[in-house]
Residue frames as qw, qx, qy, qz and C-alpha x, y, z in Angstrom:
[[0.332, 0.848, 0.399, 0.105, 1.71, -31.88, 27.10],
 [0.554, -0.018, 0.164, 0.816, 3.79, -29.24, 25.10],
 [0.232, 0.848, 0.077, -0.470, 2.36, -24.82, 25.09],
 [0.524, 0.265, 0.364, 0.723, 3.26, -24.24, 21.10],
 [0.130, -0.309, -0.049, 0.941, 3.40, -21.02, 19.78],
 [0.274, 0.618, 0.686, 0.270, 0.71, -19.53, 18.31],
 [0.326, 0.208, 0.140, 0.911, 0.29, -16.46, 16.74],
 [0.230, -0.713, -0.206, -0.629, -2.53, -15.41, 17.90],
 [0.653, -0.529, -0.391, 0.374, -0.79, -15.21, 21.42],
 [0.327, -0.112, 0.031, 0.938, 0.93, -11.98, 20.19],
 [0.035, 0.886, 0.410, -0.214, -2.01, -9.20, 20.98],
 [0.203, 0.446, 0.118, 0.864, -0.39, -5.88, 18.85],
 [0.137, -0.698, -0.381, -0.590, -3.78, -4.38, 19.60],
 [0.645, -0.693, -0.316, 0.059, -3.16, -4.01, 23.32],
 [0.557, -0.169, 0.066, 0.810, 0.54, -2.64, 23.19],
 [0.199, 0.937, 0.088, -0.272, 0.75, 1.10, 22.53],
 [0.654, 0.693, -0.064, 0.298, 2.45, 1.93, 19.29],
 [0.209, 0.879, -0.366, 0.223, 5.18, 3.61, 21.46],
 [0.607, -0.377, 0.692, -0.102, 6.50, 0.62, 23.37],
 [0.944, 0.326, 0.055, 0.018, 6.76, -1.11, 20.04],
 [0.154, -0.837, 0.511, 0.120, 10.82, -2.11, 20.48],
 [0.467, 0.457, -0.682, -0.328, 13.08, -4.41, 19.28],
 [0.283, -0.159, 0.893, -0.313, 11.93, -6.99, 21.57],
 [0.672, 0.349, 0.479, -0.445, 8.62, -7.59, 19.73],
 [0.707, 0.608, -0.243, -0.269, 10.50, -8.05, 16.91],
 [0.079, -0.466, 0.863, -0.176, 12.70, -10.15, 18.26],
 [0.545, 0.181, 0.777, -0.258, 9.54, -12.61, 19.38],
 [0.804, 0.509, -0.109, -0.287, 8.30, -11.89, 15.22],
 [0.256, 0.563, -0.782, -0.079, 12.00, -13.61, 14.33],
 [0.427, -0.099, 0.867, -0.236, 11.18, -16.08, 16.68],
 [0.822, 0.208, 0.511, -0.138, 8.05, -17.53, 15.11],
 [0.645, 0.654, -0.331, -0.216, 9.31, -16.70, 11.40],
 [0.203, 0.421, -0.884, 0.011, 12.67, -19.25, 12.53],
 [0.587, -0.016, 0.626, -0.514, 10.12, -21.52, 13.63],
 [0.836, 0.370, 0.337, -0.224, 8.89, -22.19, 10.68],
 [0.647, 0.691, -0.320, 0.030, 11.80, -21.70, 8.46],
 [0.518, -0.483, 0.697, 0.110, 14.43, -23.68, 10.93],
 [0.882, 0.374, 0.285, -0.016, 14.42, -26.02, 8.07],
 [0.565, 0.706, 0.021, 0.427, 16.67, -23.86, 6.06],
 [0.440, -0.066, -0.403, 0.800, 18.81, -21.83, 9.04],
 [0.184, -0.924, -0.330, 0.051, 17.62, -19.05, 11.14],
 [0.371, -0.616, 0.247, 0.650, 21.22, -17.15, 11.08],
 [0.425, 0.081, 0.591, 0.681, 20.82, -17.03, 7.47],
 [0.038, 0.563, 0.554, 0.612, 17.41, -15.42, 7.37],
 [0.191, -0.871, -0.299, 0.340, 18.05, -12.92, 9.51],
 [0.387, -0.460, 0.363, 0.712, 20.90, -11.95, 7.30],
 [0.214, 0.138, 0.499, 0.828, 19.17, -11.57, 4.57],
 [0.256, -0.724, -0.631, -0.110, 15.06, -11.01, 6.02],
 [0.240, -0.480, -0.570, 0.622, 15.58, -8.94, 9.00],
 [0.134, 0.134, 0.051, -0.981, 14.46, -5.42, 7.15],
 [0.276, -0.324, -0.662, -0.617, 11.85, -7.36, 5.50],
 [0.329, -0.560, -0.741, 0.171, 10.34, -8.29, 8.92],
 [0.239, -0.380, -0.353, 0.821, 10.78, -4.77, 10.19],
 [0.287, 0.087, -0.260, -0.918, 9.43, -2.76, 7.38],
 [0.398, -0.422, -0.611, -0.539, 6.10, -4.88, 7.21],
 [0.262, -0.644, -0.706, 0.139, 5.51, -4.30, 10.50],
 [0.210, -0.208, 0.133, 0.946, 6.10, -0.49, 10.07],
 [0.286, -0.165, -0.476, -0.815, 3.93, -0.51, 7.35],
 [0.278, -0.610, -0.726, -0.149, 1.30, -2.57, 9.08],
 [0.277, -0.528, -0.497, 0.631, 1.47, 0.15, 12.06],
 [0.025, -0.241, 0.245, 0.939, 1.21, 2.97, 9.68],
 [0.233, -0.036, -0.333, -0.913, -1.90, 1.49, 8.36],
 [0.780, -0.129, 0.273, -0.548, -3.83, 0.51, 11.29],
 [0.865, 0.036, -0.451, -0.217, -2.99, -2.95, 10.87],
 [0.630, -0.709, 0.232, -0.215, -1.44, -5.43, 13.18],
 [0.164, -0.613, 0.767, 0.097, 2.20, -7.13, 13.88],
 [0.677, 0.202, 0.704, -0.065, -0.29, -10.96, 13.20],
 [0.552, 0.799, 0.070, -0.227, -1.17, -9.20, 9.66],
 [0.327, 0.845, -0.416, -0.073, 2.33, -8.55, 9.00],
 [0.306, -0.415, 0.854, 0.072, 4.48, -11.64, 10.21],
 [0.729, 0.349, 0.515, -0.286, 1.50, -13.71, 8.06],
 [0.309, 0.933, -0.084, -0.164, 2.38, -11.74, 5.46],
 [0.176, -0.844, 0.501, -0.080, 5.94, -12.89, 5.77],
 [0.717, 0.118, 0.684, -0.068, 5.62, -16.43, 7.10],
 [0.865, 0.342, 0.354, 0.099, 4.12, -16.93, 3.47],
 [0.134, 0.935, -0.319, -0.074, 6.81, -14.74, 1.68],
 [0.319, -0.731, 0.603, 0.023, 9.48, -17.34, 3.21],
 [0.694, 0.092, 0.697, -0.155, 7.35, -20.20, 2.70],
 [0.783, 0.567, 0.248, -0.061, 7.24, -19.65, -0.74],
 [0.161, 0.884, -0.435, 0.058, 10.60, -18.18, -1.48],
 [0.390, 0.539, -0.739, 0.107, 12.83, -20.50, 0.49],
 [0.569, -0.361, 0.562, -0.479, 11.52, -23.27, 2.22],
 [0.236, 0.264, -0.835, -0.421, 9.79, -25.55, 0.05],
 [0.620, -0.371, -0.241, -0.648, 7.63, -26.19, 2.08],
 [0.610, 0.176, -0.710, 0.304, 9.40, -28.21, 4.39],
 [0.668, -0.701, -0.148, -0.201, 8.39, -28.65, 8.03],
 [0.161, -0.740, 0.509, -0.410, 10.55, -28.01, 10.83],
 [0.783, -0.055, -0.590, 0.189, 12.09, -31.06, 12.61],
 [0.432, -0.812, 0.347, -0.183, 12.67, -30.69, 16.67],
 [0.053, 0.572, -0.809, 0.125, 15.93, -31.71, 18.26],
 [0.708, 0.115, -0.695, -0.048, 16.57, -35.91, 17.87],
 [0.622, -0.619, 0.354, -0.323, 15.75, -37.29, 21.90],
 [0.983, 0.077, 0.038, 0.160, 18.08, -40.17, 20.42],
 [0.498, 0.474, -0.282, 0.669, 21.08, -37.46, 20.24],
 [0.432, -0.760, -0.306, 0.377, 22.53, -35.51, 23.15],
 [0.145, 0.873, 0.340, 0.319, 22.87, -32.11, 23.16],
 [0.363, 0.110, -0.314, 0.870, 25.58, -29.20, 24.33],
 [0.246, -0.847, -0.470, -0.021, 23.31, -27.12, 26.87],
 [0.364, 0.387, -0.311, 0.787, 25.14, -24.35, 28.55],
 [0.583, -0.631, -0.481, 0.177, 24.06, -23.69, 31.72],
 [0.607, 0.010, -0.152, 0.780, 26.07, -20.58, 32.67],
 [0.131, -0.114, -0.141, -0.975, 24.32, -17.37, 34.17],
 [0.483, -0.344, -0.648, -0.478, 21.33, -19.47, 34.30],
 [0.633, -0.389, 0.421, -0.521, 19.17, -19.58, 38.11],
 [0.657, 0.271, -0.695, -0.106, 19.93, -23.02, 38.90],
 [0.636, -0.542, 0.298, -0.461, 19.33, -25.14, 41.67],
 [0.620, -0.733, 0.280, -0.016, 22.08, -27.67, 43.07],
 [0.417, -0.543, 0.432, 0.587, 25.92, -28.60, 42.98],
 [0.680, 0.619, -0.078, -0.386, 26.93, -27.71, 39.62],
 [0.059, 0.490, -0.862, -0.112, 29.32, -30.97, 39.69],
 [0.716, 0.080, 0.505, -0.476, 25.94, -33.07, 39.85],
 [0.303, -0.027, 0.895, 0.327, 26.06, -36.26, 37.84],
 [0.161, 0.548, 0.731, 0.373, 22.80, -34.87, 36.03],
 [0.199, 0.383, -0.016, -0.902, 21.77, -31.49, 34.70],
 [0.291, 0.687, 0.659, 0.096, 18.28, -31.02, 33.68],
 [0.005, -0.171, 0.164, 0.972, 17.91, -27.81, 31.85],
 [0.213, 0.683, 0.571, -0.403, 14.28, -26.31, 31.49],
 [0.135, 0.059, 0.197, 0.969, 12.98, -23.95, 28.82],
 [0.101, -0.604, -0.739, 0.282, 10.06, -22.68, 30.16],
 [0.117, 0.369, 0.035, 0.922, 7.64, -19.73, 30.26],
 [0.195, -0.058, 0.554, -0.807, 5.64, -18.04, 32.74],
 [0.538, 0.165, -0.003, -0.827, 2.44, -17.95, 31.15],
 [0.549, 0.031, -0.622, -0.557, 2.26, -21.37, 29.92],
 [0.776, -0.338, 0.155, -0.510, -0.22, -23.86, 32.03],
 [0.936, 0.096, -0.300, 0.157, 2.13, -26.96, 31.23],
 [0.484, 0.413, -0.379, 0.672, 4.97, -25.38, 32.47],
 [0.361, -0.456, 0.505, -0.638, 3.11, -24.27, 35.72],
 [0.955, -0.053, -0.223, -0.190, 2.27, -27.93, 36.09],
 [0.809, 0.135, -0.430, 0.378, 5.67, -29.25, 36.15],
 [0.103, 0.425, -0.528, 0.728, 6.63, -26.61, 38.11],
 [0.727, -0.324, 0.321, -0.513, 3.77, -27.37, 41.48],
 [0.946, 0.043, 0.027, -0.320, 3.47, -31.41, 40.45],
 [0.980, 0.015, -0.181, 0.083, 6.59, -32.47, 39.53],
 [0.182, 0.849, -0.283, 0.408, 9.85, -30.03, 40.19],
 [0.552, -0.553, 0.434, -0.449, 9.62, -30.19, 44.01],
 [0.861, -0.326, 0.357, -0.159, 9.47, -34.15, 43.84],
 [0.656, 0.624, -0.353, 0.236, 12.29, -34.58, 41.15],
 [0.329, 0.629, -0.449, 0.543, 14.67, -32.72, 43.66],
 [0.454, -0.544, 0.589, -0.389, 13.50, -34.12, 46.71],
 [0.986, 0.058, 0.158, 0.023, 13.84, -37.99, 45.41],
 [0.851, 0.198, -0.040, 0.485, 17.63, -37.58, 43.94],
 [0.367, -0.877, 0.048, 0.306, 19.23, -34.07, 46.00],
 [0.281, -0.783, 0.355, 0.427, 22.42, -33.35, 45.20],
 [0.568, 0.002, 0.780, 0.264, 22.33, -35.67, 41.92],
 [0.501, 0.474, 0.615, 0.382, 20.73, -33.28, 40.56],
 [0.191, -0.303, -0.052, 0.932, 21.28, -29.84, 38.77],
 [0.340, 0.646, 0.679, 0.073, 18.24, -28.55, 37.76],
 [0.136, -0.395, 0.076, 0.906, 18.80, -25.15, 35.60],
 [0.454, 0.686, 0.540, -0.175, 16.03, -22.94, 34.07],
 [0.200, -0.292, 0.373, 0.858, 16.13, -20.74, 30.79],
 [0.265, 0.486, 0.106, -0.826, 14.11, -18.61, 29.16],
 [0.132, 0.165, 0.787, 0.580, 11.80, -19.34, 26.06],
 [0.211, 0.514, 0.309, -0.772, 9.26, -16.36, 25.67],
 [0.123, 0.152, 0.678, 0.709, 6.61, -17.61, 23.28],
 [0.012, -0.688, -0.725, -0.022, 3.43, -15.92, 24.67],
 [0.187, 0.832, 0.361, 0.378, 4.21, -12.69, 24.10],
 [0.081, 0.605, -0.398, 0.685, 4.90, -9.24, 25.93],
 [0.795, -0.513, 0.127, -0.297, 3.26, -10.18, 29.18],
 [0.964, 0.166, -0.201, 0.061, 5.86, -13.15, 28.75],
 [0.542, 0.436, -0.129, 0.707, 9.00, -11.39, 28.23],
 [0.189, -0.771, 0.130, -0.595, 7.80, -8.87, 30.87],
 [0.944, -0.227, -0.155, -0.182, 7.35, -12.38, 33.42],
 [0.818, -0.003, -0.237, 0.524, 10.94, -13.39, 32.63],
 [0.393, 0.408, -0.398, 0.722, 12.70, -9.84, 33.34],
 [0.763, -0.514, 0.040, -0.391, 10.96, -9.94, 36.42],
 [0.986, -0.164, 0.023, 0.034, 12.37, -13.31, 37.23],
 [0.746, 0.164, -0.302, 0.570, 15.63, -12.45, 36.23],
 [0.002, 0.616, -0.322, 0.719, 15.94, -9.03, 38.47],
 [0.738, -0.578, 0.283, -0.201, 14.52, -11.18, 41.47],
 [0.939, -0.231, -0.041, 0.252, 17.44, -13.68, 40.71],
 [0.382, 0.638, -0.307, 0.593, 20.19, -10.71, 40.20],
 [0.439, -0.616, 0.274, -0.594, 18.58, -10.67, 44.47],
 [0.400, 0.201, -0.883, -0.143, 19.09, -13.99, 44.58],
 [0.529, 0.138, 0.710, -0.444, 15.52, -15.04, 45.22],
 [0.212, 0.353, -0.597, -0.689, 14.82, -16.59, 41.64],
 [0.262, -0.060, -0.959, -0.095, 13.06, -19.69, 42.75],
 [0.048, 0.355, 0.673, -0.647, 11.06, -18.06, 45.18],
 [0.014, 0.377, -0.265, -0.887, 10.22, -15.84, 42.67],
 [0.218, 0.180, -0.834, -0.473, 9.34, -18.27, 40.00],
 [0.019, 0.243, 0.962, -0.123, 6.81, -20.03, 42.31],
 [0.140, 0.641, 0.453, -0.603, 4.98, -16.93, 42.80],
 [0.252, 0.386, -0.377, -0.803, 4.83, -16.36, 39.26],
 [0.238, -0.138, -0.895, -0.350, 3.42, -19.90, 38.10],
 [0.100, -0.491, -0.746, 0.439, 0.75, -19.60, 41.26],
 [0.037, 0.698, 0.155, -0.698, -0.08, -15.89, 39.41],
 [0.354, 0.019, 0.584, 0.730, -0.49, -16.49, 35.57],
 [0.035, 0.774, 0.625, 0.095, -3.80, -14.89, 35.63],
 [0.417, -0.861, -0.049, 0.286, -2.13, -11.86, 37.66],
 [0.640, -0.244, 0.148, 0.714, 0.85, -10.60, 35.86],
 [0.157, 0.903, 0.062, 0.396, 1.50, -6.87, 34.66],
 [0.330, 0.404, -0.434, 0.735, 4.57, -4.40, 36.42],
 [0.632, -0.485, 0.077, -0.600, 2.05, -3.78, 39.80],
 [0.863, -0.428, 0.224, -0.146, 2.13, -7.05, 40.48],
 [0.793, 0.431, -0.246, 0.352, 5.36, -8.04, 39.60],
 [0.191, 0.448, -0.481, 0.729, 6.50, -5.36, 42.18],
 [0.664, -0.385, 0.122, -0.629, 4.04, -6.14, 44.62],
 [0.976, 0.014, -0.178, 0.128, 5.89, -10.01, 44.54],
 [0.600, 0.514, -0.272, 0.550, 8.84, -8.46, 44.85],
 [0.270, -0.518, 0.318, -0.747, 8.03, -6.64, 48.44],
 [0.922, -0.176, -0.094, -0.332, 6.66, -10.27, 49.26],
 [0.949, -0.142, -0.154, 0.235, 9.56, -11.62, 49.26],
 [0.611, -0.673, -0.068, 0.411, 11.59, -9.10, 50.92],
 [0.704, 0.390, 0.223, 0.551, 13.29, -7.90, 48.03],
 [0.196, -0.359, 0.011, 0.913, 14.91, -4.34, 47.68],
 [0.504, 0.458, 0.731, 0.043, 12.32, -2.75, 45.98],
 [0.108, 0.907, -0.125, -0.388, 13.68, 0.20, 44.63],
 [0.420, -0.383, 0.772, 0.284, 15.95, -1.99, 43.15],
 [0.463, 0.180, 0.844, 0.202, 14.10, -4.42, 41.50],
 [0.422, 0.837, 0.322, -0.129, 11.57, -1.93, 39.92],
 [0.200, 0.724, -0.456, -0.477, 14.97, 0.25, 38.32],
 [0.249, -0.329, 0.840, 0.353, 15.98, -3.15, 36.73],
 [0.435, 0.524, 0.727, 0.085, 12.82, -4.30, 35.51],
 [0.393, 0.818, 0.273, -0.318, 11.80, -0.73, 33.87],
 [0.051, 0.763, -0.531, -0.365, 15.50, -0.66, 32.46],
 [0.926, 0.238, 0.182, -0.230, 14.83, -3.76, 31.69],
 [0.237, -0.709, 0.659, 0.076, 18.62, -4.82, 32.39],
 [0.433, -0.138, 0.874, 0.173, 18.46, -8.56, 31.31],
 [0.606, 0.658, -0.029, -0.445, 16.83, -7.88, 27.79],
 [0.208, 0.594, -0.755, -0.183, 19.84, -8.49, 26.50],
 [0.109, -0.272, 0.922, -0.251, 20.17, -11.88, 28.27],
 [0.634, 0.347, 0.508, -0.468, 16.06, -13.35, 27.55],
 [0.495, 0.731, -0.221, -0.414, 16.57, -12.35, 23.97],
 [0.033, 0.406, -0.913, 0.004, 19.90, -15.16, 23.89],
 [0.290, -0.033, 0.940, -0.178, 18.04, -17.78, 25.45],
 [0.716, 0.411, 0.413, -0.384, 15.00, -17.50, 23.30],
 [0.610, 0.659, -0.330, -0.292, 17.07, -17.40, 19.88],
 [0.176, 0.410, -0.895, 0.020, 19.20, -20.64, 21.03],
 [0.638, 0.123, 0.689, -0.320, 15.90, -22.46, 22.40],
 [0.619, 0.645, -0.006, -0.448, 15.28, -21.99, 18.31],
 [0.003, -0.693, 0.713, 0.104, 18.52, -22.62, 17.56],
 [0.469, -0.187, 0.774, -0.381, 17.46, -26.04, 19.14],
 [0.210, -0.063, -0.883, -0.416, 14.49, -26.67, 17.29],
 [0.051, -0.175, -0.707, 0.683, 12.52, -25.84, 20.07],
 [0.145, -0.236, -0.582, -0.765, 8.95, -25.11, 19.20],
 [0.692, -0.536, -0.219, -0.432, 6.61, -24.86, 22.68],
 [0.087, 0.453, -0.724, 0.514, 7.11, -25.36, 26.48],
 [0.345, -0.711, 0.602, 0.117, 8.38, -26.71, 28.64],
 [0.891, 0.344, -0.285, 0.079, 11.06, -28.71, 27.04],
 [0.195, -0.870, 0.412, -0.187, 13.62, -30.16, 28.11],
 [0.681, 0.542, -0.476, 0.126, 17.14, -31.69, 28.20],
 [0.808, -0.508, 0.253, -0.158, 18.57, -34.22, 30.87],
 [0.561, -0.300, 0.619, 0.460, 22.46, -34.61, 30.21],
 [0.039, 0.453, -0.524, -0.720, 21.72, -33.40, 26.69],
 [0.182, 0.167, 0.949, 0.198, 19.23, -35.76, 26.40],
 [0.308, -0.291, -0.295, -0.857, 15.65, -34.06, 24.52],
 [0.019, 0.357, 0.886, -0.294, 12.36, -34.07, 26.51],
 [0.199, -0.517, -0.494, -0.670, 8.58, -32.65, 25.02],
 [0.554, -0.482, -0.449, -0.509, 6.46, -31.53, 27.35],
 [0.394, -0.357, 0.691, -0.489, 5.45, -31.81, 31.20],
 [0.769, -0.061, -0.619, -0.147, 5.59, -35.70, 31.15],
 [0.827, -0.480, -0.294, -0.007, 5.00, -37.89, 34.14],
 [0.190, -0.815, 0.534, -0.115, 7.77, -37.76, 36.78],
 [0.804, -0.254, 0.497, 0.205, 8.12, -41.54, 36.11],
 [0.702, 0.687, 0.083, 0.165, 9.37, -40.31, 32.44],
 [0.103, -0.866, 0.353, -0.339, 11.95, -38.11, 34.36],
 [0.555, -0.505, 0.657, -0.068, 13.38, -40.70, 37.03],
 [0.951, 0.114, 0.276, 0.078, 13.37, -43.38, 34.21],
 [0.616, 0.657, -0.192, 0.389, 15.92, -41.44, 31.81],
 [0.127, -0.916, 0.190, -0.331, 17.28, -40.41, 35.09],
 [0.869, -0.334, 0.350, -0.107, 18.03, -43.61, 36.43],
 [0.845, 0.256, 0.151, 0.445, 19.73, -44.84, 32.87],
 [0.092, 0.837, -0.356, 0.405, 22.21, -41.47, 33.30],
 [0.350, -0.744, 0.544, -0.169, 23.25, -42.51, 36.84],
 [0.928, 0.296, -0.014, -0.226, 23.31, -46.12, 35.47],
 [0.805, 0.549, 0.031, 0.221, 25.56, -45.61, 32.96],
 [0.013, -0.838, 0.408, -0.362, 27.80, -43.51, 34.96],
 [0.653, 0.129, -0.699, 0.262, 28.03, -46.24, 37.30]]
């Protein structure tokens, strides 16, 4: 099974107007290149991007909400320059250039297979794979395999708040530890307990709390969600084994079979 986006996962009505930043408009690009990937997303931010900003301006100015105003939009594109065409995700018959650099990542990175994750805290598939199958992936093929995660923040702020968390515990370089106690805590997440994990696992916590409120890897969340698009990417977890597409948290025999024809073919 695959978490898609949905708009009504972005709550406006809970955010105070003054913490509206360019991250939440960052996650409106996101779903608008969702649906218009069809036609490019680097194009229609080059010509869209004030539209998206002024309507949610205006919606905020008149009591309305950020859902109101990317709707709004959405059809705007949809009629303007889609055609109505549907998005297509990435071809699990092609392989794919991942990058892996920067990323928390867990062994050699000279392993005859790299899985690459896009994942988010919040979704319930994605804490699946992570308890059910993760753990027995990497303890059936060790050092064969590099397993490296990367943002894709499609449930909102809570989301985005989840990952720079996750990345200031891996700047400490407890990222995995980190990560468990976040899937084991999707009910539970807000800056409290975020630092209150952090002191769990030994962390500096004067640290971690200046990086999260500066909110230091913005920069770096923001990348990985506009190249999960980039992708075609459209709900988590997905993921890519040697470049190869996976939907969804699928069985772990779905995993060791494509894994097996990799080390195969390698010989």
């Amino acid at each position: 099974m695959e978490e898609r986006i949905s708009q009504s996962d972005l709550r406006p009505e809970s955010v105070p107007r003054t913490n509206f930043n360019y991250v939440i408009i960052a996650i409106s690009f996101l779903l608008l290149g969702i649906v218009i990937g069809a036609v490019g997303y680097d194009r229609f931010i080059q010509n869209n991007a004030a539209l998206v900003e002024q309507s949610v301006a205006r919606a905020l100015a008149n009591d309305g909400t950020i859902q109101e105003a990317l709707e709004r939009s959405i059809a705007s594109v949809l009629a303007g320059q889609t055609g109505g065409q549907q998005q297509r995700g990435p071809n699990p018959e092609e392989r794919y250039e991942i990058p892996v650099a920067g990323n928390p990542s867990i062994g050699p990175s000279d392993a005859p297979i790299t899985i690459v994750e896009f994942s988010d805290f919040r979704c319930p598939y994605c804490a699946r794979f992570a308890k059910e199958t993760l753990r027995p992936l990497l303890e059936s093929y060790g050092d064969q395999i590099q397993f490296v995660y990367r943002d894709f923040v499609i449930f909102g702020q809570p989301s985005y708040e989840a990952a720079l968390a996750s990345e200031c515990a891996h700047e400490q370089d407890k990222f995995w530890e980190y990560h468990d106690i976040l899937f084991a805590n999707q009910q539970n997440m807000g800056r409290e307990q975020f630092i209150s994990f952090a002191g769990e696992l030994d962390l500096d916590v004067e640290a971690f709390t200046t990086c999260f409120d500066e909110q230091t890897y913005r920069d770096a969340i923001v990348a990985d969600v506009s190249f999960a698009q980039e992708l075609g990417l459209s709900g988590t977890p997905s993921f890519f084994i040697n470049g190869r597409f996976i939907s969804g948290a699928q069985p772990l025999e779905v995993f060791r079979g494509i894994i097996d024809e990799e080390l195969a073919s390698i010989g």
